[in-house]
N, C-alpha and C positions, 0 to 999 in steps of 0.2 A: 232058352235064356240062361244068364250064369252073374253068379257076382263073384267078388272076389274081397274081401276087407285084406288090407297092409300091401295092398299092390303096391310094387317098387316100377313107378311111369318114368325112372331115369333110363332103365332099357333100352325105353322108345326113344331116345333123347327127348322128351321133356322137361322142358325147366323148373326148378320150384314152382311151384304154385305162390300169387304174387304176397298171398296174404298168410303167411304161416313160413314154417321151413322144414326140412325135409322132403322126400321125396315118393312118399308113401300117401294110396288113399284109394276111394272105393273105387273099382274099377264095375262096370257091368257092360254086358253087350249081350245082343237080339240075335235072333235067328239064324244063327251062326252053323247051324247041321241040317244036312236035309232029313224029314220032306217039310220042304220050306213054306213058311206060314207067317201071318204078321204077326208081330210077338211086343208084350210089355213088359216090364220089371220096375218096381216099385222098393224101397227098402224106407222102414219108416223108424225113427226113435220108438220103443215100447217104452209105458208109459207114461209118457209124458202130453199133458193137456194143456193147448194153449186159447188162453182167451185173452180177450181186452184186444186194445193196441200194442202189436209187438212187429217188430220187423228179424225177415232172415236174409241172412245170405250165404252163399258157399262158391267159390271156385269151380268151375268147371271148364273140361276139356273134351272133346270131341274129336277121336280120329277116327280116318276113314282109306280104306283100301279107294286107291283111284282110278285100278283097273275093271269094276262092276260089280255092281250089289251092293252100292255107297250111299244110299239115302237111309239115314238113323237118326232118331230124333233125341234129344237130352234135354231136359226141365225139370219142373217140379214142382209140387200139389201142395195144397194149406187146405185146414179143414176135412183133412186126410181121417178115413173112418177105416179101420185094416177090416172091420166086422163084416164090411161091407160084400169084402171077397173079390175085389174090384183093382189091380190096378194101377188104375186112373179113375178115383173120385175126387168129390172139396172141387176148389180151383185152382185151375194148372197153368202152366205154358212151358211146350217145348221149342228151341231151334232145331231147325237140323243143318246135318255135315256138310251138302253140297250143292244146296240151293238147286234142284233138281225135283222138285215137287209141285210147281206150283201156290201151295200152300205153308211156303217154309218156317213162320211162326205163326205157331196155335196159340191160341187163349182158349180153355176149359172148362165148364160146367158139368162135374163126371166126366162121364167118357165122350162126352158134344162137344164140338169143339163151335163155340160162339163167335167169334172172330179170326182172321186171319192175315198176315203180308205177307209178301212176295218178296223176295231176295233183290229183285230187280230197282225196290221202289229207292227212290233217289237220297231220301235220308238214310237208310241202309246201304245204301253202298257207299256214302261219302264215312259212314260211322266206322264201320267193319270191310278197309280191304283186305284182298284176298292175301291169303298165309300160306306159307310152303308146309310141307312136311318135315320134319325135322331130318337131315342126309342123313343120318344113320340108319336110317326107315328105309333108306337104297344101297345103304353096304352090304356086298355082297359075302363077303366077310363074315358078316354078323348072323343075316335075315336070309332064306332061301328057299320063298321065293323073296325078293325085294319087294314094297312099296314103290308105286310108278312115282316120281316126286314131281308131281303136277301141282303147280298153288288153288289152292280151292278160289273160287268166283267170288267177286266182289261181293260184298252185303248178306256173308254165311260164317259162323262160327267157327269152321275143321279150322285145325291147327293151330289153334292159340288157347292161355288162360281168358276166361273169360266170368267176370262178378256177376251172378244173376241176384238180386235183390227184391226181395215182396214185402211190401208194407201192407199190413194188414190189419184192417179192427174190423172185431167180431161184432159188435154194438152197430156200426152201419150196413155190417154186412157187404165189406168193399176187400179186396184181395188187388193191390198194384204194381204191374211184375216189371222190372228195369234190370236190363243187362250194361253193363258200364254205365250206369245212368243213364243208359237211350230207354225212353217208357215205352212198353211195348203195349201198355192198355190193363184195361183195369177189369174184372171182372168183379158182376154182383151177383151176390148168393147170401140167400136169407140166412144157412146155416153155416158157417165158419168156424166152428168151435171143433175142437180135434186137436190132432197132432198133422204134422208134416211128413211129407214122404221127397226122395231124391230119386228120379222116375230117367227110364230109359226106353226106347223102341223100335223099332223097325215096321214102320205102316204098310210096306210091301212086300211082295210073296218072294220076291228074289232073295238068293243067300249069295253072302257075299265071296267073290271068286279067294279071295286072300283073307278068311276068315280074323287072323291074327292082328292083323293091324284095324278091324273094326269093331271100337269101344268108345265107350267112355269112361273120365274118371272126374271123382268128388272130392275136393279136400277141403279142410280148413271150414266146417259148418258152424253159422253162427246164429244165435236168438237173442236179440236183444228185446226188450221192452222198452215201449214208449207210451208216457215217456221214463227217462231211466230212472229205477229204483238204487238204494242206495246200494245194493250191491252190486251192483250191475251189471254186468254182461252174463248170462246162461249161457255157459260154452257146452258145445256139443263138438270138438272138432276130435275128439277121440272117435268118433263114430261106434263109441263102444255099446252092445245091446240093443243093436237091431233086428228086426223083423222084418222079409221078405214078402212080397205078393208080386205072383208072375201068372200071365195066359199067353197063350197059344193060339 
């Protein structure tokens, strides 16, 4: 696993990210060298302790090599404990890049994954059509080897910005995770109290053939509280003073 803070995703041709400007922001990706293993990565605010009712969100992108070794998952954990040594604790939900799983979004309890859809299901794919790669990812010019520039499958995250948003109170003990406002489900956990982590992985033992073009990237992280106090917004989009937690 690897991260990277002040990743420049204009490279890839990625666009700003829709909520911020610039073009800088956490990039991480999985299992990227042999001997290939499933792999996580976790990056969390230190700290910072969130209770009550507050909501997050962050920008995320997901790309994916589309010639094999493309399934990678991107989300992220509330209730996040780093003491733990875990990961994936609190409650989570990842997408992943190519709908090729079976199980393409998770919901979390730890490392359990409680729930799940399928890329296939019909509100998902009316939600999220499928996205190209950005053509620079196939200039031969630029990248060598290229990006195959195949559009990912209908009702999957790869190549696009995409808002994941969790409303959360710790007093019900309810965590409810929505990407563009599609609700993905809610999960319950009696402990909620923590910080937050921006979570990455690779669930399969395969590495991916074009290592380079398979990441993700985080920008623009936001905490709001609800409901808003008068100063308002707790920005984190500097991602300044994080902390790491990766397995193998």
């Amino acid at each position: 696993t690897e991260y990277m803070f002040g990743f420049d995703y204009s490279q890839f041709g990625i666009p700003s990210a829709p909520n911020g400007t610039g073009s800088t922001g956490l990039r991480m990706a999985a299992n990227i060298v042999a001997p290939a293993a499933a792999a996580k990565i976790s990056a969390y605010p230190e700290g910072l302790n969130l209770t009550g009712q507050y909501r997050v969100n962050v920008d995320m992108w997901i790309n994916y090599n589309t010639s094999g070794g493309t399934t990678e998952d991107i989300g992220a954990f509330v209730g996040f404990d780093p003491s733990a040594g875990m990961p994936f604790n609190g409650a989570g939900f990842t997408g992943d890049s190519d709908g090729d799983s079976g199980t393409d979004y998770k919901m979390y309890d730890n490392d359990a994954v409680v729930s799940s859809l399928d890329n296939s299901d019909p509100n998902l794919v009316a939600k999220f059509p499928g996205q190209s790669p950005p053509a620079i990812q196939g200039d031969a010019s630029v990248f060598d080897p290229t990006n195959t520039l195949v559009p990912a499958r209908d009702g999957t995250l790869g190549y696009a910005w995409h808002d994941l948003q969790i409303d959360v109170d710790t007093n019900a003990g309810t965590a409810t995770f929505l990407v563009d406002g599609f609700e993905m489900g809610t999960v319950n956990r009696s402990n909620l109290s923590g910080t937050l982590a921006l979570s990455f992985a690779d669930p399969f033992g395969s590495v991916s053939t074009k290592p380079a073009f398979s990441f993700g990237v985080f920008d623009n992280l936001r905490v709001t509280q609800v409901p808003e106090p008068a100063t308002g917004l707790l920005s984190l989009v500097g991602l300044l003073a994080l902390g790491t937690l990766r397995r193998r």
